[in-house]
C-alpha positions as YAML, in Angstrom:
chain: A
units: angstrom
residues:
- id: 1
  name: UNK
  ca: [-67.54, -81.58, 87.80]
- id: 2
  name: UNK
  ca: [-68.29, -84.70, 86.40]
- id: 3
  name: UNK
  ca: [-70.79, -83.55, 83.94]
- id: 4
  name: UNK
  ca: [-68.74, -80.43, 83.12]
- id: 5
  name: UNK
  ca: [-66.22, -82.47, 81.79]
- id: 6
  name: UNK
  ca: [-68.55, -84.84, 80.32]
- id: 7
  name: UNK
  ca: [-70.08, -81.69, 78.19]
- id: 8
  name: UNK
  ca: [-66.95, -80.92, 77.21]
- id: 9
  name: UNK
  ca: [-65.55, -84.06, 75.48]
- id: 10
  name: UNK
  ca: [-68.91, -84.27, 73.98]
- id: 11
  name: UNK
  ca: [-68.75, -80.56, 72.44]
- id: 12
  name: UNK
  ca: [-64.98, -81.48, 71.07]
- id: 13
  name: UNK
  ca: [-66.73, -84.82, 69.36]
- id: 14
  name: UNK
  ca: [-69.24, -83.29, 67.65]
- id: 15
  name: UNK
  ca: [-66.80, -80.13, 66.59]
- id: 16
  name: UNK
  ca: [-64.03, -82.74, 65.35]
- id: 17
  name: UNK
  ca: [-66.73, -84.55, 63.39]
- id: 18
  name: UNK
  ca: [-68.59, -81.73, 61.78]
- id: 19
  name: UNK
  ca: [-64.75, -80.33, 60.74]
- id: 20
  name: UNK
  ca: [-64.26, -83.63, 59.59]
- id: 21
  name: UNK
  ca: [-67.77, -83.65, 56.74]
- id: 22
  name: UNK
  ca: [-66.72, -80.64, 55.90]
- id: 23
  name: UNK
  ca: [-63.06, -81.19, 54.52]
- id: 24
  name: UNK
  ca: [-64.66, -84.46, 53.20]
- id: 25
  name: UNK
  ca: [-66.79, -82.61, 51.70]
- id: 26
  name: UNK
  ca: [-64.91, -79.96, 49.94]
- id: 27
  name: UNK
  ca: [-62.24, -82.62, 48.97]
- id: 28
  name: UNK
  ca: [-65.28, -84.42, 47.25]
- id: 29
  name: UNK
  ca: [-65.94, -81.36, 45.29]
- id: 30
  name: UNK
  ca: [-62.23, -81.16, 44.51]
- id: 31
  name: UNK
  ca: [-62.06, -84.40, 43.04]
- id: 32
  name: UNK
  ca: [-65.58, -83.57, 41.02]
- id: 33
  name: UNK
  ca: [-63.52, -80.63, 39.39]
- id: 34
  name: UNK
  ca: [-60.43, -82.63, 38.19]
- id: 35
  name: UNK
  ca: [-62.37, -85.40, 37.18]
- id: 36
  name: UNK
  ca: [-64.81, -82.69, 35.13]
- id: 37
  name: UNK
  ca: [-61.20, -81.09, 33.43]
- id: 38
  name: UNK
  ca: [-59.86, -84.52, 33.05]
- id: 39
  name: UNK
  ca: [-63.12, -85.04, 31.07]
- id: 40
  name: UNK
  ca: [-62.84, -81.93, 28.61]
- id: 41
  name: UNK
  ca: [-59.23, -82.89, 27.70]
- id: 42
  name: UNK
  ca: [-59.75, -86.39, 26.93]
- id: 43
  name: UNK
  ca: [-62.72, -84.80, 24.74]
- id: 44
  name: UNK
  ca: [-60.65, -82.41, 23.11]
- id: 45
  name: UNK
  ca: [-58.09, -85.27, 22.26]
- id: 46
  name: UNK
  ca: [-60.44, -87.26, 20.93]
- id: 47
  name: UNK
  ca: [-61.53, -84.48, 18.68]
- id: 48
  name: UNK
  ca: [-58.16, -83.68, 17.08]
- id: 49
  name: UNK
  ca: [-57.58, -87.24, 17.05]
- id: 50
  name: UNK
  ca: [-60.29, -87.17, 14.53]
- id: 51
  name: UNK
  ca: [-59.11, -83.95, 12.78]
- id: 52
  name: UNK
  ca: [-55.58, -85.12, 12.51]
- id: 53
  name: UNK
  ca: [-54.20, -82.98, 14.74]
- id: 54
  name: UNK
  ca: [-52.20, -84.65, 18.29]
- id: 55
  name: UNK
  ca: [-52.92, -83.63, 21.79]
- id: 56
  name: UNK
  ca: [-49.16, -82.21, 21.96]
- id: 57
  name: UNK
  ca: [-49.65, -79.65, 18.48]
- id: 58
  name: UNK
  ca: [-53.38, -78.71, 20.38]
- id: 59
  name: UNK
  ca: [-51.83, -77.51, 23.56]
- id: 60
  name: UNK
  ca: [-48.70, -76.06, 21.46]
- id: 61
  name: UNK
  ca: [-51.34, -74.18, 19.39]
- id: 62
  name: UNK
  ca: [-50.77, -70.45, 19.45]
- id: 63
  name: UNK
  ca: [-53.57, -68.12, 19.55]
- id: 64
  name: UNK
  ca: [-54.32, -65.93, 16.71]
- id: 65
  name: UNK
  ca: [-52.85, -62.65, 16.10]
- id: 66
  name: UNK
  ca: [-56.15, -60.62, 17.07]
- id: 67
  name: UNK
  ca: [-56.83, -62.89, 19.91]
- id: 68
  name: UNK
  ca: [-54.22, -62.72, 21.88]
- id: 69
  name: UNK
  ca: [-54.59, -59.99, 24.53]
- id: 70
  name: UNK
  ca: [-58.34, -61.59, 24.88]
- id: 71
  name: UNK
  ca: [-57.35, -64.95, 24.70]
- id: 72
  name: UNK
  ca: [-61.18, -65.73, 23.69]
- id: 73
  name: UNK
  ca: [-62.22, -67.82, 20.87]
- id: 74
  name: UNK
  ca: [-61.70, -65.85, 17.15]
- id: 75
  name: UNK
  ca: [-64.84, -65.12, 15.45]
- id: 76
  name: UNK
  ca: [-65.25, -66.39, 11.58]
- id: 77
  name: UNK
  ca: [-63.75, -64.61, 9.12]
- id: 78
  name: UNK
  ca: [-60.58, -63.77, 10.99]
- id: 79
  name: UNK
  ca: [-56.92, -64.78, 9.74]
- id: 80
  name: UNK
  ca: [-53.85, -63.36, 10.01]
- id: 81
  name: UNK
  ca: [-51.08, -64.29, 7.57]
- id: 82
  name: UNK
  ca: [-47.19, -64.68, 8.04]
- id: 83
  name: UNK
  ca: [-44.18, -64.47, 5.72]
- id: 84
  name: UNK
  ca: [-43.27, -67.48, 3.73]
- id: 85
  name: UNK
  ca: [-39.84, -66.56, 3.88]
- id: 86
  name: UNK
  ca: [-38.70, -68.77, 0.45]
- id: 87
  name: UNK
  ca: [-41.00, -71.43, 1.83]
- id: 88
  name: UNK
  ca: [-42.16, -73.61, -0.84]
- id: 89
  name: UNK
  ca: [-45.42, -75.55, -0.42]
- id: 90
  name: UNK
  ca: [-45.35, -79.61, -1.33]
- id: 91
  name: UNK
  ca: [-45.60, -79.73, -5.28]
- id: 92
  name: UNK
  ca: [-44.66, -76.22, -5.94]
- id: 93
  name: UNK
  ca: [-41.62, -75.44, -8.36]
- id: 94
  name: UNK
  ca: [-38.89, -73.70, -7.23]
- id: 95
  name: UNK
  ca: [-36.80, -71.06, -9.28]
- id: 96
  name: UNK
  ca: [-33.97, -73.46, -9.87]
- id: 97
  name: UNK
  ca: [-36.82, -76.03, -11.39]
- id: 98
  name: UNK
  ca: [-38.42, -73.02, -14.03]
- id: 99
  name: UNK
  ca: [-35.43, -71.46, -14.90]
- id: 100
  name: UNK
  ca: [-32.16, -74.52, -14.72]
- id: 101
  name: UNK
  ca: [-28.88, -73.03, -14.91]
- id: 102
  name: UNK
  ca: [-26.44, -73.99, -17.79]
- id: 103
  name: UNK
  ca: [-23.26, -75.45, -16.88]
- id: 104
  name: UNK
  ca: [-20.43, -73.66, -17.97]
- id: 105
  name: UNK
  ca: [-19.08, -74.99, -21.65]
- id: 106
  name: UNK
  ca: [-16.01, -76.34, -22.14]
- id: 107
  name: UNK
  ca: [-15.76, -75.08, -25.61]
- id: 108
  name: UNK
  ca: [-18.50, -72.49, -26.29]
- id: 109
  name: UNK
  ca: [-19.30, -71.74, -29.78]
- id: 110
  name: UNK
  ca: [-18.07, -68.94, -31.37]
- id: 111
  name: UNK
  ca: [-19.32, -65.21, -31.01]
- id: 112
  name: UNK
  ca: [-21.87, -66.90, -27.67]
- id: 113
  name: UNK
  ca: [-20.50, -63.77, -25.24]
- id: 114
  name: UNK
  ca: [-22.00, -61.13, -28.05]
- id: 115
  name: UNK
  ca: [-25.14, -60.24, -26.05]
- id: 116
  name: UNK
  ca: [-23.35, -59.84, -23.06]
- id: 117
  name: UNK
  ca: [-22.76, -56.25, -23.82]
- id: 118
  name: UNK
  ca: [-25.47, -53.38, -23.43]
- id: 119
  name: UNK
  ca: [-27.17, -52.55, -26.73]
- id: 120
  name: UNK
  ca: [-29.82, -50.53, -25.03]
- id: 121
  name: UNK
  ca: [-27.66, -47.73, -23.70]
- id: 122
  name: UNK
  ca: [-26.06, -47.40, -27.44]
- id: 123
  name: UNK
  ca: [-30.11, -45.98, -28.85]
- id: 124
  name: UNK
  ca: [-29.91, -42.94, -30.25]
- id: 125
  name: UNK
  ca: [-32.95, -40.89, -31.94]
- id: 126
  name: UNK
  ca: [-31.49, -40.08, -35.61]
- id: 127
  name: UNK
  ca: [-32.87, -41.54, -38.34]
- id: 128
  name: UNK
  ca: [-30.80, -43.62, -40.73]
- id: 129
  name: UNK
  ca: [-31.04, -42.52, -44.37]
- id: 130
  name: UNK
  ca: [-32.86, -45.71, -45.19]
- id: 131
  name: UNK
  ca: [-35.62, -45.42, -42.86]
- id: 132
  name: UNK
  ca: [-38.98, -45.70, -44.86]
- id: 133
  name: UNK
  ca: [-41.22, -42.79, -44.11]
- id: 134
  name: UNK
  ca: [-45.04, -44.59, -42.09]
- id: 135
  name: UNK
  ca: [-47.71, -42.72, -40.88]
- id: 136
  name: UNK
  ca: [-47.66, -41.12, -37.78]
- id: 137
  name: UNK
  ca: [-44.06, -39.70, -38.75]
- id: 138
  name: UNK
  ca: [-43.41, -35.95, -37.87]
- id: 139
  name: UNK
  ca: [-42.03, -33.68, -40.60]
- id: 140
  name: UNK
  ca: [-40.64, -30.46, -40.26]
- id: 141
  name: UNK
  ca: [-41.37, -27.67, -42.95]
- id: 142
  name: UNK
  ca: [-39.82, -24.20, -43.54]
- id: 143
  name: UNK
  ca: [-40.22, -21.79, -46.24]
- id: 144
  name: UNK
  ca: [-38.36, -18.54, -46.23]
- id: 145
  name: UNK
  ca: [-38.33, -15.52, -49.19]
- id: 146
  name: UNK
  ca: [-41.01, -14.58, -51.00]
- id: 147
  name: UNK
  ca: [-42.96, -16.80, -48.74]
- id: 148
  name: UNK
  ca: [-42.55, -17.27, -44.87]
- id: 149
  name: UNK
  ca: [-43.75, -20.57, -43.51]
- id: 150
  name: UNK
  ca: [-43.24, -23.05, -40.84]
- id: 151
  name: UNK
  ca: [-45.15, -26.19, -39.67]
- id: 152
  name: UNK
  ca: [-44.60, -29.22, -37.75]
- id: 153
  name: UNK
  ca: [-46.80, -32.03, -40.21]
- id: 154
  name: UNK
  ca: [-48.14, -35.68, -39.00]
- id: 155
  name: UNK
  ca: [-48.11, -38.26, -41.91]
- id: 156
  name: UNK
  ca: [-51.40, -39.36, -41.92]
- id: 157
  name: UNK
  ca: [-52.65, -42.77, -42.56]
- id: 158
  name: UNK
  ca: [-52.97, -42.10, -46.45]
- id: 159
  name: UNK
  ca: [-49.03, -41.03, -45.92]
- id: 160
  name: UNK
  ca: [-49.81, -37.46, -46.73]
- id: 161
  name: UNK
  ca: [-49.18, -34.32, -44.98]
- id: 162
  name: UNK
  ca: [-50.68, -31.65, -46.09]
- id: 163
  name: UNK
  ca: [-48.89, -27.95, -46.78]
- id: 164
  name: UNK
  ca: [-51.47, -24.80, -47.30]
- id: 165
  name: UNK
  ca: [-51.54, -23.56, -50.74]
- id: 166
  name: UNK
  ca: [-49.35, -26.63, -52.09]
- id: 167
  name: UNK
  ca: [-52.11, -29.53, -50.71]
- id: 168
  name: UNK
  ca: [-51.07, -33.34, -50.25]
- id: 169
  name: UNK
  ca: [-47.59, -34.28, -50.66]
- id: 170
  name: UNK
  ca: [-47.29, -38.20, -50.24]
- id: 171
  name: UNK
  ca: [-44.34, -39.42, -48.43]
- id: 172
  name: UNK
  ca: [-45.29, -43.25, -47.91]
- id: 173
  name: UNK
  ca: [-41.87, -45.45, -47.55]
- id: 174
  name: UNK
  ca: [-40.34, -42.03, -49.37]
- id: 175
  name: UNK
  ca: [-36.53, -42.92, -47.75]
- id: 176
  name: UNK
  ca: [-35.42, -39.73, -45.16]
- id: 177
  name: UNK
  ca: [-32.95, -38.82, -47.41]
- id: 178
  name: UNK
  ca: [-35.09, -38.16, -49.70]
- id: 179
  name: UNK
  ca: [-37.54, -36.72, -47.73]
- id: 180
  name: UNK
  ca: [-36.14, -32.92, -48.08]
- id: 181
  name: UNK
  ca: [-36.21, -33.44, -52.12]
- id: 182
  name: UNK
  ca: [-39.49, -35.08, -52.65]
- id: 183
  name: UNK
  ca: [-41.38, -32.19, -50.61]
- id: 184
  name: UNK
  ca: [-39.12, -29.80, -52.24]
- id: 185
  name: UNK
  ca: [-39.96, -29.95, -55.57]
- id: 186
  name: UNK
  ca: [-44.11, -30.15, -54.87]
- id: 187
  name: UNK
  ca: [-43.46, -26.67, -53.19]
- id: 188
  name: UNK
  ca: [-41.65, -25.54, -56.20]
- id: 189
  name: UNK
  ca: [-44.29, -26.32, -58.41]
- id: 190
  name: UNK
  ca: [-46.36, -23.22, -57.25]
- id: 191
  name: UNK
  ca: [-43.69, -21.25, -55.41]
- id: 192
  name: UNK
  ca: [-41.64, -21.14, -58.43]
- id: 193
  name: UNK
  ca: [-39.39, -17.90, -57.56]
- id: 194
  name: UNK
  ca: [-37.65, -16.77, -54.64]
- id: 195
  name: UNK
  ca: [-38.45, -19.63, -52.14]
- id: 196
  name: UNK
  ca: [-35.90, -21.70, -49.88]
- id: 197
  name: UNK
  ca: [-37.18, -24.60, -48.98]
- id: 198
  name: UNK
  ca: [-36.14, -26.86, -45.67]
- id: 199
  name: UNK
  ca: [-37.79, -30.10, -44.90]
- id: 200
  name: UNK
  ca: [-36.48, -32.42, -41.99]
- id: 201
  name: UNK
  ca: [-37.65, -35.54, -40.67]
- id: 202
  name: UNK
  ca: [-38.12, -35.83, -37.07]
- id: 203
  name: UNK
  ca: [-39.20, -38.30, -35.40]
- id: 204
  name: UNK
  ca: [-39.76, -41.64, -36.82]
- id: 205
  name: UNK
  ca: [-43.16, -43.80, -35.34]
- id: 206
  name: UNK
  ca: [-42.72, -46.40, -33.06]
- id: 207
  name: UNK
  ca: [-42.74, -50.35, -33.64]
- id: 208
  name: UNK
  ca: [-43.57, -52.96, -32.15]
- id: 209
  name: UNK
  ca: [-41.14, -56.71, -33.43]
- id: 210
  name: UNK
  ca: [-41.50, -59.79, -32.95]
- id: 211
  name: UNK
  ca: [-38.43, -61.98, -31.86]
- id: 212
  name: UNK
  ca: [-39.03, -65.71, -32.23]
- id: 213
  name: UNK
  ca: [-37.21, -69.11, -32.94]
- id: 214
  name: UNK
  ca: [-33.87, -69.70, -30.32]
- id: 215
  name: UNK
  ca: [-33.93, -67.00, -28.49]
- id: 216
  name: UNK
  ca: [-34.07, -66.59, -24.49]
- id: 217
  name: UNK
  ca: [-37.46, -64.88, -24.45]
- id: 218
  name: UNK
  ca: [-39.24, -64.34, -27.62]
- id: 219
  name: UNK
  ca: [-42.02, -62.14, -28.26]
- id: 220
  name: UNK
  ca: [-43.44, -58.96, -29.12]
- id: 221
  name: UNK
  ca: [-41.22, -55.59, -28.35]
- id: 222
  name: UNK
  ca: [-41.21, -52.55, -28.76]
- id: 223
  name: UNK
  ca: [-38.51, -49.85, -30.27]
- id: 224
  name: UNK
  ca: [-37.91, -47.61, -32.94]
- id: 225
  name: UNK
  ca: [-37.97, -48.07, -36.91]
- id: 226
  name: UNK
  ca: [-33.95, -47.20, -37.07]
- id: 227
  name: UNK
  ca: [-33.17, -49.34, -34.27]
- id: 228
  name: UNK
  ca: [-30.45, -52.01, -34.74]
- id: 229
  name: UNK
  ca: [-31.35, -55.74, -35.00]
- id: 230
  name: UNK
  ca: [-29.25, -56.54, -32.22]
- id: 231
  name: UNK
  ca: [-31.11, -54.10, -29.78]
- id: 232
  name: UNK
  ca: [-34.20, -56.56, -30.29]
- id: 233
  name: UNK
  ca: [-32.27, -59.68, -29.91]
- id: 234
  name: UNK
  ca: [-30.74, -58.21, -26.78]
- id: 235
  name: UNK
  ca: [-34.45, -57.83, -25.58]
- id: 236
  name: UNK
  ca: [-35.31, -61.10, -26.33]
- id: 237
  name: UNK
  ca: [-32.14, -62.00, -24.50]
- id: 238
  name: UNK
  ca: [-29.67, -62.97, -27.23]
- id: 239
  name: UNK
  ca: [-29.36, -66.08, -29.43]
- id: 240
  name: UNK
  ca: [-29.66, -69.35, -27.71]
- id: 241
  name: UNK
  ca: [-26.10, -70.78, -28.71]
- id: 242
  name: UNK
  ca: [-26.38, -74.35, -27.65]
- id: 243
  name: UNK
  ca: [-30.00, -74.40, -30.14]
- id: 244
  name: UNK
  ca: [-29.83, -71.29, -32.53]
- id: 245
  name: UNK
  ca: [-27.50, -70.29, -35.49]
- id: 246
  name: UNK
  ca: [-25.74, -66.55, -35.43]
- id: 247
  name: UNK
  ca: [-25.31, -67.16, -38.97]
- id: 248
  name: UNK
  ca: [-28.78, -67.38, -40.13]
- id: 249
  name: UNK
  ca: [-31.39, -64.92, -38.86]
- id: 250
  name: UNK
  ca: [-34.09, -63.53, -41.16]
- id: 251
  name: UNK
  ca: [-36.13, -60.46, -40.98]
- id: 252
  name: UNK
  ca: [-39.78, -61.06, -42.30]
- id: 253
  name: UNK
  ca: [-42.50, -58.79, -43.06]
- id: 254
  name: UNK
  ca: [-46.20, -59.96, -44.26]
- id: 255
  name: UNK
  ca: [-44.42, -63.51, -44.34]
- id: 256
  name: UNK
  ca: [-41.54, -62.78, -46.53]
- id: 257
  name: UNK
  ca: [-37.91, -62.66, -45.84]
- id: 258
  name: UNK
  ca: [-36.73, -58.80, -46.58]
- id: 259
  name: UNK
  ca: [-33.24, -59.68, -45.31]
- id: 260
  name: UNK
  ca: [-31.34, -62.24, -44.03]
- id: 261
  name: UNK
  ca: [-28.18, -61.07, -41.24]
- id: 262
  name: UNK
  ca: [-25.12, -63.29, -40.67]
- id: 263
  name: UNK
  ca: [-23.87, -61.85, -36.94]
- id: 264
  name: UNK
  ca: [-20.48, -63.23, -38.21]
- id: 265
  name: UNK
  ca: [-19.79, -60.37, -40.34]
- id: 266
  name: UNK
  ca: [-20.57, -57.95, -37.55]
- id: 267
  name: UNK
  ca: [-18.43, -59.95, -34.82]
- id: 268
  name: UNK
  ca: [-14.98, -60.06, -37.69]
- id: 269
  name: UNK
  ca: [-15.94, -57.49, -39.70]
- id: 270
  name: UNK
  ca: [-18.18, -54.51, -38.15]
- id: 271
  name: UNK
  ca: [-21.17, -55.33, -41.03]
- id: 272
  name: UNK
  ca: [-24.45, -54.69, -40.01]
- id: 273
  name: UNK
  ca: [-27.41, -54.55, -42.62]
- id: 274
  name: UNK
  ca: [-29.03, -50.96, -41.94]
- id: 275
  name: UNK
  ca: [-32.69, -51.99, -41.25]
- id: 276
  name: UNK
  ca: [-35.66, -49.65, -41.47]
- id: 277
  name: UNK
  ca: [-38.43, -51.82, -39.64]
- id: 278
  name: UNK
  ca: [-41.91, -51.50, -39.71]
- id: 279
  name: UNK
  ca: [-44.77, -52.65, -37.64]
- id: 280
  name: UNK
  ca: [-45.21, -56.31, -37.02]
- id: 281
  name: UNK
  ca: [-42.15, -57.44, -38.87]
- id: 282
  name: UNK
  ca: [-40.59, -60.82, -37.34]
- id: 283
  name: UNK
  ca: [-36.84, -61.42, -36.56]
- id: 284
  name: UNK
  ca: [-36.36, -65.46, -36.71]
- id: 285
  name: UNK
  ca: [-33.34, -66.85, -35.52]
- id: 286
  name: UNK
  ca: [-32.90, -69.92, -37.76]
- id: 287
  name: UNK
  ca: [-32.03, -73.24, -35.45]
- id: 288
  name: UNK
  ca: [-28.30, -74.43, -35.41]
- id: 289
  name: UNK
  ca: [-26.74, -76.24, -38.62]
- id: 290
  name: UNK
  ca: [-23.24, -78.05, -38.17]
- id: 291
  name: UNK
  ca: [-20.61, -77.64, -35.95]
- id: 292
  name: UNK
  ca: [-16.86, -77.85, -35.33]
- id: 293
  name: UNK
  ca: [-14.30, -77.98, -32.87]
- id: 294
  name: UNK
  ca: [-11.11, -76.61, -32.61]
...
């Protein structure tokens, strides 16, 4: 009985103890594995310590865009990229910086609201009798009587067009209301009887101006020959009233002044010079001479 009991104790001993290695034993390997992850973050803080980057924006750090159902490292040469959202980087202008705004004038100078209105939608594709015939113009011919004829000619760069059985007829800087007569009368030297004779211009070549001095924007635009001076000065975005002069703008062409404009007259009076321009030609607005108040 004696030794039965004795077993028995002894069994319980060396089941207690071998429990007892073994929690030791896993608890060891516990502590191994929290010492090991302790490890790797201290190492990972030391390394964005160095890169400038603090342990709280590394574990705040979102994964990218292509690597987030993964959750594995990205490979080079992936990015994503996100809206700035009016952002603006350190250094960078802003809109207010390139283009300031001008306070409102107590006393702004007379005629400064003339560009406010829409010059553009007032173009129209007639001719004005002063317009200077330049290659590239269209003219329309018809001959009816003894002779029936009808052509559609090009000026060429000579400023010819050319008629069958009349030849040339040069129409450089001929005016367009002149244009029917001048054409006219080299038909009539070989059709001398029975011929009517119609000649039209149609459509005048495009130019390209130059707007430069005080304006908002100057620089090179395009229109037509018969278009007003104000429709490139509205392009350019109007006089700059607080530096240019309404009163003195010059039109140049090869460097000379062909005419000179005084918006004055057209703001009291309704003048405007009627300008046939040609390619290249300059519009300078003339900078601001004295002022008054009233």
């Amino acid at each position: 009985m004696r030794i039965s009991i004795w077993l028995t104790l002894t069994a319980l001993s060396l089941f207690s103890f071998s429990n007892a290695q073994a929690q030791t034993a896993e608890q060891i390997q516990q502590i191994q594995q929290q010492l090991s992850q302790r490890g790797a973050d201290n190492s990972a803080a030391s390394n964005a310590g160095n890169t400038g980057v603090s342990p709280v924006q590394l574990s705040a750090s979102p994964t990218l865009q292509g690597n987030s159902q993964t959750g594995t490292r990205p490979s080079s040469g992936q990015y994503s990229t996100q809206p700035r959202n009016g952002l603006v980087l350190p250094g960078e202008p802003t809109m207010d910086m390139v283009f300031p705004l001008q306070e409102a004038m107590e006393n702004p100078p007379f005629a400064a609201n003339l560009f406010v209105g829409g010059f553009e939608s007032e173009r129209t594709n007639s001719v004005n009798p002063n317009y200077l015939v330049a290659p590239g113009d269209q003219i329309s011919i018809w001959l009816w009587g003894a002779v029936d004829y009808s052509d559609v000619a090009t000026v060429d760069s000579q400023g010819n067009i050319f008629i069958p059985n009349i030849g040339p007829v040069n129409l450089l800087n001929v005016p367009s209301s002149q244009v029917n007569a001048t054409v006219t009368r080299s038909i009539k030297q070989v059709y001398t009887n029975d011929v009517n004779v119609y000649v039209n211009l149609l459509t005048a070549t495009p130019v390209s101006v130059y707007v430069s001095g005080p304006v908002l924007r100057p620089g090179q635009y395009a229109g037509q020959a018969t278009d007003s001076p104000l429709y490139f000065l509205k392009r350019a975005g109007g006089v700059d009233f607080l530096r240019g002069s309404f009163r003195k703008i010059d039109i140049l062409r090869a460097g000379e002044v062909v005419h000179s404009i005084d918006l004055y007259n057209f703001v009291t009076d309704g003048e405007l010079p009627a300008i046939s321009f040609q390619d290249k030609d300059v519009i300078l607005v003339r900078p601001i001479g004295p002022t008054i108040t009233v």
